[in-house]
DSSP file (Angstrom, degrees, kcal/mol; ACC not computed):
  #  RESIDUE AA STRUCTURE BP1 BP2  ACC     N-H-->O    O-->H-N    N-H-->O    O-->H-N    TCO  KAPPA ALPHA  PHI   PSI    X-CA   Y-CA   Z-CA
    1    1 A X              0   0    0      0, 0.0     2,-1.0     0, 0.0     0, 0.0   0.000 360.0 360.0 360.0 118.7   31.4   -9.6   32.0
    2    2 A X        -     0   0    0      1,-0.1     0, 0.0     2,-0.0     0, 0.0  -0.462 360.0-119.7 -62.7  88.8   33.4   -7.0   30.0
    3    3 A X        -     0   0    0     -2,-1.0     2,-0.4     1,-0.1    -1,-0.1   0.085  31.3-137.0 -28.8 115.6   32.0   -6.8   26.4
    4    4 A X        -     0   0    0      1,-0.0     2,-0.7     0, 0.0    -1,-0.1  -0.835   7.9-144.6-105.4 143.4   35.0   -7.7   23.8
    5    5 A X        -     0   0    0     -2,-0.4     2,-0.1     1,-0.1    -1,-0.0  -0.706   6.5-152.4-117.9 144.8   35.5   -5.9   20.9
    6    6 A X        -     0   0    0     -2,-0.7     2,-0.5     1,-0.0    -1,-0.1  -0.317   6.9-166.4 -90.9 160.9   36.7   -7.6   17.6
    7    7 A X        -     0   0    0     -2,-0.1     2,-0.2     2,-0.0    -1,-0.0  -0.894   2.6-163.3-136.3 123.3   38.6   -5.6   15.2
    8    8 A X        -     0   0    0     -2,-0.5     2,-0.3     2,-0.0     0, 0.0  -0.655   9.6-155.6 -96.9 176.7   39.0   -7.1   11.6
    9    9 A X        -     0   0    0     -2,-0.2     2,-0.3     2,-0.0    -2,-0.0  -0.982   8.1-166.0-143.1 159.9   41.7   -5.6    9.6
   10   10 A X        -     0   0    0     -2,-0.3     2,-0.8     2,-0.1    -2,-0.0  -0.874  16.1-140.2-153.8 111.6   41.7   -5.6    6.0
   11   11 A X        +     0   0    0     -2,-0.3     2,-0.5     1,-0.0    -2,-0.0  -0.549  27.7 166.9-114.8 104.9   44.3   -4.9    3.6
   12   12 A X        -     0   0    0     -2,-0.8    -2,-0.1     0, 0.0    -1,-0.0  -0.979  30.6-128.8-131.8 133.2   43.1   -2.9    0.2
   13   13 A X        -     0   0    0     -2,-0.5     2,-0.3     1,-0.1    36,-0.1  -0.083  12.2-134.5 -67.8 149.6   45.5   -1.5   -2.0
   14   14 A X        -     0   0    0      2,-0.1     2,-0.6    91,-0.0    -1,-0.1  -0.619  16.4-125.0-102.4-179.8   45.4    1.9   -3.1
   15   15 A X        +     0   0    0     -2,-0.3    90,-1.5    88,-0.1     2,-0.3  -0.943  62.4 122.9-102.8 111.0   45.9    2.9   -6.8
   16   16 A X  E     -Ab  48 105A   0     32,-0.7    32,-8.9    -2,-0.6     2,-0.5  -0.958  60.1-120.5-173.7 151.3   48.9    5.5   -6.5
   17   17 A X  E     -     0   0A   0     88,-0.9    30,-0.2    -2,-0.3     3,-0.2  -0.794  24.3-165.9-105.0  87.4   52.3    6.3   -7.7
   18   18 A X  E     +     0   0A   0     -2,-0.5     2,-0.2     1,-0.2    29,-0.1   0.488  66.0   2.4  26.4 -89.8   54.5    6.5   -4.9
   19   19 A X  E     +A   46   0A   0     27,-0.7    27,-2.6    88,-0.1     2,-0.4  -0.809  49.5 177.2-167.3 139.6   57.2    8.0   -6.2
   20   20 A X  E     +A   45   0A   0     25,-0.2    90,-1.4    88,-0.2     2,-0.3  -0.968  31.8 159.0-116.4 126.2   58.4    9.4  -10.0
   21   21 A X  E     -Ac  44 110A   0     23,-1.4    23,-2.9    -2,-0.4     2,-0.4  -0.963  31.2-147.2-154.2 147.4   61.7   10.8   -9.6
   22   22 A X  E     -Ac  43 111A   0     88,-1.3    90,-1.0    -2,-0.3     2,-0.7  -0.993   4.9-160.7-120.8 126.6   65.0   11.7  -12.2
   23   23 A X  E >   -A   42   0A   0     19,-1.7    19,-2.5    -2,-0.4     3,-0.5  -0.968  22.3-166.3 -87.7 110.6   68.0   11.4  -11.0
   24   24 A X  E 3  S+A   41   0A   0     -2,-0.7    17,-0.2     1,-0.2    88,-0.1  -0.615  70.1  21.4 -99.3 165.1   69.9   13.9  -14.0
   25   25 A X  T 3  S-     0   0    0     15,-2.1    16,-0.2     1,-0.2    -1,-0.2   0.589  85.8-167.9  72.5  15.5   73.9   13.9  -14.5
   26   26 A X    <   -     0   0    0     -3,-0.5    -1,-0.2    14,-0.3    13,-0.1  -0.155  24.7-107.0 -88.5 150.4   74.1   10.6  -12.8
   27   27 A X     >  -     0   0    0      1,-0.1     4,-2.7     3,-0.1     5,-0.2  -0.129  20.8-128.0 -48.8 135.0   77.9    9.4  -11.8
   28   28 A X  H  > S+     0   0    0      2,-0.2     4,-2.1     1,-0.1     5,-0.2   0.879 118.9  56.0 -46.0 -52.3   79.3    6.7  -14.2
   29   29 A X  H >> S+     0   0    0      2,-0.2     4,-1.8     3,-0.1     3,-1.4   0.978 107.7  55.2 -57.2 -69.2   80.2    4.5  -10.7
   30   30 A X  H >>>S+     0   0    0      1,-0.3     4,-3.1     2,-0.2     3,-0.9   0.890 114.3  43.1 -17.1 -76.2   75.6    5.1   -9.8
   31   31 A X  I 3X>S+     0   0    0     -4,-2.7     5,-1.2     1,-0.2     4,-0.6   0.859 113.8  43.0 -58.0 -34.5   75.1    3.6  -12.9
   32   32 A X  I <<5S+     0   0    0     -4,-2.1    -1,-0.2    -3,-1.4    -2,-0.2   0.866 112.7  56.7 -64.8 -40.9   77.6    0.8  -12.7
   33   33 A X  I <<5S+     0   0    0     -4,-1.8    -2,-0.2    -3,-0.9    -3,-0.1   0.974 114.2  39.1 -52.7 -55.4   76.4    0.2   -9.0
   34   34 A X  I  <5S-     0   0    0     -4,-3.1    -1,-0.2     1,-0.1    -2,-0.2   0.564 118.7-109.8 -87.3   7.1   72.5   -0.3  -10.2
   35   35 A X  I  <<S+     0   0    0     -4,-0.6    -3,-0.2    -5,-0.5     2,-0.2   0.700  71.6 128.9  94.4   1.6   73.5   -2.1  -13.1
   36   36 A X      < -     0   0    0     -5,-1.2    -1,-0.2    -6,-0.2    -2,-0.1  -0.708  62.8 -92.9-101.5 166.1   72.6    0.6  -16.1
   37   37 A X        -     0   0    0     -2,-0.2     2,-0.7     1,-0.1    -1,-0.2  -0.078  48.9-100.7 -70.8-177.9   74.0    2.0  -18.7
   38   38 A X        +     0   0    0     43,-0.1    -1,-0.1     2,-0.0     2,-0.1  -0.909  58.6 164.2-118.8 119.3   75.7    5.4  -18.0
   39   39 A X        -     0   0    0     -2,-0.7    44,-0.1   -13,-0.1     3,-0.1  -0.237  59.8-107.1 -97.5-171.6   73.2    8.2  -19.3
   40   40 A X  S    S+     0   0    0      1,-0.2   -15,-2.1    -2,-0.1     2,-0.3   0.638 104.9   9.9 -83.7 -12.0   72.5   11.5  -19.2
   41   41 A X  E     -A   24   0A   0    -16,-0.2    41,-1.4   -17,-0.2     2,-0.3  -0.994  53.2-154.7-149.2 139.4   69.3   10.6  -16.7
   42   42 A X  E     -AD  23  81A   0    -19,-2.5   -19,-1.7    -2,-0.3     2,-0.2  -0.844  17.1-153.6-127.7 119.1   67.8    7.7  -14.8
   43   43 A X  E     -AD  22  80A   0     37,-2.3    37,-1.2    -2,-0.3     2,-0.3  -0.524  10.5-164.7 -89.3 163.5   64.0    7.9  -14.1
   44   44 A X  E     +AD  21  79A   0    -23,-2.9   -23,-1.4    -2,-0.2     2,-0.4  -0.938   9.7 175.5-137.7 127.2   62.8    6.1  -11.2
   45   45 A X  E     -AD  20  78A   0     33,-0.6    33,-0.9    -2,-0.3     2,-0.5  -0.876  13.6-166.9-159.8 107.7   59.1    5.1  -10.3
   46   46 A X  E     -A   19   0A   0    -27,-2.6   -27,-0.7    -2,-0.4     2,-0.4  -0.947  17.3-180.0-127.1 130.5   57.2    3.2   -7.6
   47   47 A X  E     -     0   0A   0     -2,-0.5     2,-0.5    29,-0.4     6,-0.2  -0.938  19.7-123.8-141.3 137.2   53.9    2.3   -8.1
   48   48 A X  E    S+A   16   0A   0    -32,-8.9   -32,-0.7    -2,-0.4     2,-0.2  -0.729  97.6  42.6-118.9 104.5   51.0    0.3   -6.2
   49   49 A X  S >  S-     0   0    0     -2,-0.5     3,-5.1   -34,-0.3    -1,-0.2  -0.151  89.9-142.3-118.7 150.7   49.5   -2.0   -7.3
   50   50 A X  G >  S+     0   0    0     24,-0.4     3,-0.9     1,-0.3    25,-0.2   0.804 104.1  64.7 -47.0 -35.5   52.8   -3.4   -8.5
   51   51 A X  G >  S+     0   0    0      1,-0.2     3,-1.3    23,-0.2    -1,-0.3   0.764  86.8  84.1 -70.1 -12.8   51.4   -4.8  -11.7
   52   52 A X  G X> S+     0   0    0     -3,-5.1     3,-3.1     1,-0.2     4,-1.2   0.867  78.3  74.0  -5.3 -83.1   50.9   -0.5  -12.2
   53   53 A X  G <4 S+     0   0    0     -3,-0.9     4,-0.5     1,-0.4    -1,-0.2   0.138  86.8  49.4 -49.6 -29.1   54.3   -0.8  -13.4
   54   54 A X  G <> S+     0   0    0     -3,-1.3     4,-1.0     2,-0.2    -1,-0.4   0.484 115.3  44.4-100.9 -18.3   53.9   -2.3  -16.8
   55   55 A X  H <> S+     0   0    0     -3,-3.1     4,-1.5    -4,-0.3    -2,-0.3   0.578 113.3  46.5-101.1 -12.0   51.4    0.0  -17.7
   56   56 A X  H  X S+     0   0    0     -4,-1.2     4,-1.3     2,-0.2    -2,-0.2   0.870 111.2  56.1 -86.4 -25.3   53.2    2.8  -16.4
   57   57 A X  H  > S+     0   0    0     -4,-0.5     4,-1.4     2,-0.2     5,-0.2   0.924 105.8  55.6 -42.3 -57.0   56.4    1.1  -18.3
   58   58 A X  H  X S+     0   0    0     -4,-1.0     4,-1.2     1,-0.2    -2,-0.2   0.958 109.8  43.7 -50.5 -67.7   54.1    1.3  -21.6
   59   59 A X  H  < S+     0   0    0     -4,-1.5     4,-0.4     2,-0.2    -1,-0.2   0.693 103.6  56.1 -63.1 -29.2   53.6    4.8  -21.3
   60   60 A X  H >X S+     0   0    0     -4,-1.3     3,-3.8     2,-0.2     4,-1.4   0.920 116.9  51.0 -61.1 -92.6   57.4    6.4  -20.3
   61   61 A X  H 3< S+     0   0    0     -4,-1.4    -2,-0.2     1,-0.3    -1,-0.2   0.492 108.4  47.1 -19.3 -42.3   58.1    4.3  -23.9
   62   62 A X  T 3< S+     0   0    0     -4,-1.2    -1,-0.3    -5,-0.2    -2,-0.2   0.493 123.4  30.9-103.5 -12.0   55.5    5.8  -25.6
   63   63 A X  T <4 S+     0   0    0     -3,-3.8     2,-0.3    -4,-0.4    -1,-0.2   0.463 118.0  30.6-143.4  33.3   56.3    9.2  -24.6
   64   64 A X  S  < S-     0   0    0     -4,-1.4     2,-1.2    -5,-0.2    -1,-0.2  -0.997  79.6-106.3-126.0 145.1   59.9    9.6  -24.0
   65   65 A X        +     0   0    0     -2,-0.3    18,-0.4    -3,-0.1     2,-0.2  -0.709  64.1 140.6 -74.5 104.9   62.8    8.1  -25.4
   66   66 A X        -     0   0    0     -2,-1.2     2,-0.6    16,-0.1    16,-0.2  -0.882  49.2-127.5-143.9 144.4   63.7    6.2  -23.1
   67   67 A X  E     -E   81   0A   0     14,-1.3    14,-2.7    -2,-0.2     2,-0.1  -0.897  30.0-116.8-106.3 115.7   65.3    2.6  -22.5
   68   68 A X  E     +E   80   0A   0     -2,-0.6    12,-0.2    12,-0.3     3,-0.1  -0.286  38.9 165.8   1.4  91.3   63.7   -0.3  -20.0
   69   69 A X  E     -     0   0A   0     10,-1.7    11,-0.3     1,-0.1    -1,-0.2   0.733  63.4 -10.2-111.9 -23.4   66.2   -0.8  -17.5
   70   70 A X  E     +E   79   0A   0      9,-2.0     9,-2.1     2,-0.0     2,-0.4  -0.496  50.8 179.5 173.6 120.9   63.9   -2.6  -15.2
   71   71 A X  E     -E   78   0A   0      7,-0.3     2,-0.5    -2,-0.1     7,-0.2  -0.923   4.5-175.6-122.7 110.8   60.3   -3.6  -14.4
   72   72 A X  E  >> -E   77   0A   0      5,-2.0     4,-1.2    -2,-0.4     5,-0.9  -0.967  12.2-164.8-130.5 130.0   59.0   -5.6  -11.5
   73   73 A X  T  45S+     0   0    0     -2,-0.5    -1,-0.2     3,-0.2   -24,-0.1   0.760  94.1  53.0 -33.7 -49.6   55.0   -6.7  -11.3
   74   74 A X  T  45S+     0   0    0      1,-0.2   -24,-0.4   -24,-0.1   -23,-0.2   0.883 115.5  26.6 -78.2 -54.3   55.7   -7.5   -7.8
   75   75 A X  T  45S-     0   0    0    -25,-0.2    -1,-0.2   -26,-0.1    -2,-0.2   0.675  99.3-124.6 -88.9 -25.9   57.5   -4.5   -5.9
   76   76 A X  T  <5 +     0   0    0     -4,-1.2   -29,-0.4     1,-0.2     2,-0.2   0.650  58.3 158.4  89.2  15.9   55.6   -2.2   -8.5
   77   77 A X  E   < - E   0  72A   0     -5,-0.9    -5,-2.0   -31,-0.2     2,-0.3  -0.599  22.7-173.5 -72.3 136.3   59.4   -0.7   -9.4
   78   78 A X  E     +DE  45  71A   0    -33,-0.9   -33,-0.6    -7,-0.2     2,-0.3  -0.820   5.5 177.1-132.3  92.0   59.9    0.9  -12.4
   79   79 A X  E     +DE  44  70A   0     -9,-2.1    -9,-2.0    -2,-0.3   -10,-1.7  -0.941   7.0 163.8-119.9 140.1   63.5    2.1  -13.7
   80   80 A X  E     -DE  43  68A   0    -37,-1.2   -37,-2.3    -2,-0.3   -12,-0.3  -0.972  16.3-154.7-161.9 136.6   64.4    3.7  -17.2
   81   81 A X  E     +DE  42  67A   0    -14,-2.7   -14,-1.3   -39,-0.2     2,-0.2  -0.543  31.8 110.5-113.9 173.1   67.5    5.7  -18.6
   82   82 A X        -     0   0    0    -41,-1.4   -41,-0.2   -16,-0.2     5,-0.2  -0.721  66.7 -30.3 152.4 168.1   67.9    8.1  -21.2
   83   83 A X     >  -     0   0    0    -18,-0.4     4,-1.6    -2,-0.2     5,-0.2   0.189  66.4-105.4 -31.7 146.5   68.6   11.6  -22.1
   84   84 A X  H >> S+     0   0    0      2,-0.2     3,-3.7     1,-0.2     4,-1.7   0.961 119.3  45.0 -39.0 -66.3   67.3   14.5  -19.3
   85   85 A X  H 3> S+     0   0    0      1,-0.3     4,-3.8     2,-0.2     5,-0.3   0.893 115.6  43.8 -52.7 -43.5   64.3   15.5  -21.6
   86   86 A X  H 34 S+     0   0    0      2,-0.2    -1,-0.3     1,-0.2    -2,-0.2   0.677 114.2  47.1 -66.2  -7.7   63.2   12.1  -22.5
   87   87 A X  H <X S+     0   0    0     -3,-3.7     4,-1.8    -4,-1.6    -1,-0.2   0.674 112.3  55.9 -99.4 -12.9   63.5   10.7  -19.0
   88   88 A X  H  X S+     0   0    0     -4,-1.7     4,-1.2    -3,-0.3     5,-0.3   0.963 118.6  36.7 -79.4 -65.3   61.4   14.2  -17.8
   89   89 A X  H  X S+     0   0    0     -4,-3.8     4,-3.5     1,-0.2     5,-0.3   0.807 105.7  60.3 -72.1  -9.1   58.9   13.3  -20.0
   90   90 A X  H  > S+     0   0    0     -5,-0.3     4,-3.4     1,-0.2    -1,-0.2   0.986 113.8  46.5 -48.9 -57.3   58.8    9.6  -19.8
   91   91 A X  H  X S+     0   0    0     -4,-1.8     4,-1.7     2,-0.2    -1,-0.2   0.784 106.0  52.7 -57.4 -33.8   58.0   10.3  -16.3
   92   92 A X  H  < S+     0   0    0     -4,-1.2    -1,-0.2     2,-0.2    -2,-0.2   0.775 111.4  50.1 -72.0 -39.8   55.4   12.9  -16.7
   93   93 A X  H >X S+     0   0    0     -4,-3.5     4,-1.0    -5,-0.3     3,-0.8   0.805 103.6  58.9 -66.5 -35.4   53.6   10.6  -19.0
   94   94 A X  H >X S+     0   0    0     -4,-3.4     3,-3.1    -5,-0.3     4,-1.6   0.954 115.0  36.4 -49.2 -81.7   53.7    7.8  -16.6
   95   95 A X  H 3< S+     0   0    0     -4,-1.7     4,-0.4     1,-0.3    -1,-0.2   0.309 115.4  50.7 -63.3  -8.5   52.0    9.7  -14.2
   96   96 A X  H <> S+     0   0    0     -3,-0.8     4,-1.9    -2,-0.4    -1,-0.3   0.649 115.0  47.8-104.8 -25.5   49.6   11.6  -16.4
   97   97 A X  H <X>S+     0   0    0     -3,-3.1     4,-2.0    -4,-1.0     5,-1.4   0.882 114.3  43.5-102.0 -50.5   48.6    8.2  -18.0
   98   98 A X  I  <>S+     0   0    0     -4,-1.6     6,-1.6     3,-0.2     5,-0.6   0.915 124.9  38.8 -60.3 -40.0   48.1    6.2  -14.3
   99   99 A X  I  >5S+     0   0    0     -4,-0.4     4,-1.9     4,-0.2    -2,-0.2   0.998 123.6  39.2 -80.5 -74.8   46.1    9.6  -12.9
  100  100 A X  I  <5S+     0   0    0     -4,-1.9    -3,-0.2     1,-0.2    -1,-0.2   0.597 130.2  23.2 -49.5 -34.7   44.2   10.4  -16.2
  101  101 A X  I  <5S+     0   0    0     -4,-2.0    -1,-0.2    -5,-0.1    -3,-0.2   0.691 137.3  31.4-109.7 -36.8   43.1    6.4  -17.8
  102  102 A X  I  4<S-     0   0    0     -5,-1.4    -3,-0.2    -4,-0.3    -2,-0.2   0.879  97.9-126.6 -99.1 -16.1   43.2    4.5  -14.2
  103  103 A X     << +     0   0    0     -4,-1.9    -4,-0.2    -5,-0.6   -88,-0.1   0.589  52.8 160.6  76.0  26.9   42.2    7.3  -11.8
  104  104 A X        -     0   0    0     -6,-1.6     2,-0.8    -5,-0.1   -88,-0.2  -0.108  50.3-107.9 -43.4 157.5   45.7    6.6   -9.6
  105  105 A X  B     -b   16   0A   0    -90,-1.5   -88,-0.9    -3,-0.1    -1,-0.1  -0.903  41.5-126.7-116.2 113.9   46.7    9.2   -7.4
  106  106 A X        -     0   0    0     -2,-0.8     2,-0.1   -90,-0.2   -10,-0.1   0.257   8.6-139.3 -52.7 140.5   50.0   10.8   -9.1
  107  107 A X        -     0   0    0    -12,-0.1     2,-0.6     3,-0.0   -88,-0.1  -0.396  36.4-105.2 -70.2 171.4   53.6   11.5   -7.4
  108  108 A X        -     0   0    0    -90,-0.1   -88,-0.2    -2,-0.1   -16,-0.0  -0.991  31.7-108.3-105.0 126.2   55.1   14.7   -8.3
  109  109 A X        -     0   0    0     -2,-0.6     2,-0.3     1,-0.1   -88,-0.2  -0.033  45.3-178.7 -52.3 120.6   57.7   14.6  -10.6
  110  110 A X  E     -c   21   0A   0    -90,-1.4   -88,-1.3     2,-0.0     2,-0.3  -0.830   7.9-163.9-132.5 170.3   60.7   15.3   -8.5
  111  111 A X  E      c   22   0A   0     -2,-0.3   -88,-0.2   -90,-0.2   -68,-0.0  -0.941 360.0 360.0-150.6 157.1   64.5   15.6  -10.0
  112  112 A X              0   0    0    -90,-1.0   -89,-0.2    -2,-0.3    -1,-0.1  -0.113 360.0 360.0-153.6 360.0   68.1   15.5   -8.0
């Protein structure tokens, strides 16, 4: 009789940001499509585990000026507008803040 072998599988989240990304310049129709106001910048953030998102929210505030365009617990999504520099550092602090206090494993700040 041919020995069967069980296989469990088991689903644990890593701690990591995805992806931290600026879109600079973006077209007045972009912003109208996703629903934000029309800025010089929109930063962009996905982060696991989703509830990530609010603490990575807390920190873009705290070091960019930069406006809360949308935050979801679930999906871990993070979106925020605002001048280029404040939305380059919003991001840079998100990411400095998840790597540095939670031990997440950072994105690289990427721009289009």
């Amino acid at each position: 009789m041919a020995e069967k072998i069980r296989q469990i599988h088991e689903y644990v989240p890593g701690k990591q940001a995805t992806l931290a990304h600026m879109i600079a310049h973006p077209s007045p129709e972009l912003c109208r499509q996703i629903g934000v106001d029309d800025s010089g910048a929109i930063g962009l953030m996905t982060i696991t585990p989703g509830e990530g998102a609010i603490i990575a929210a807390d920190a873009a505030e705290k070091t960019g000026d930069v406006r809360l365009e949308f935050v979801d617990r679930f999906t871990g999504c993070l979106v925020f507008t605002g001048d280029v520099a404040s939305v380059d550092s919003a991001l840079r602090g998100a990411t400095r803040a998840l790597a540095e206090i939670l031990g997440f494993d950072p994105a690289p700040v990427t721009r289009t």
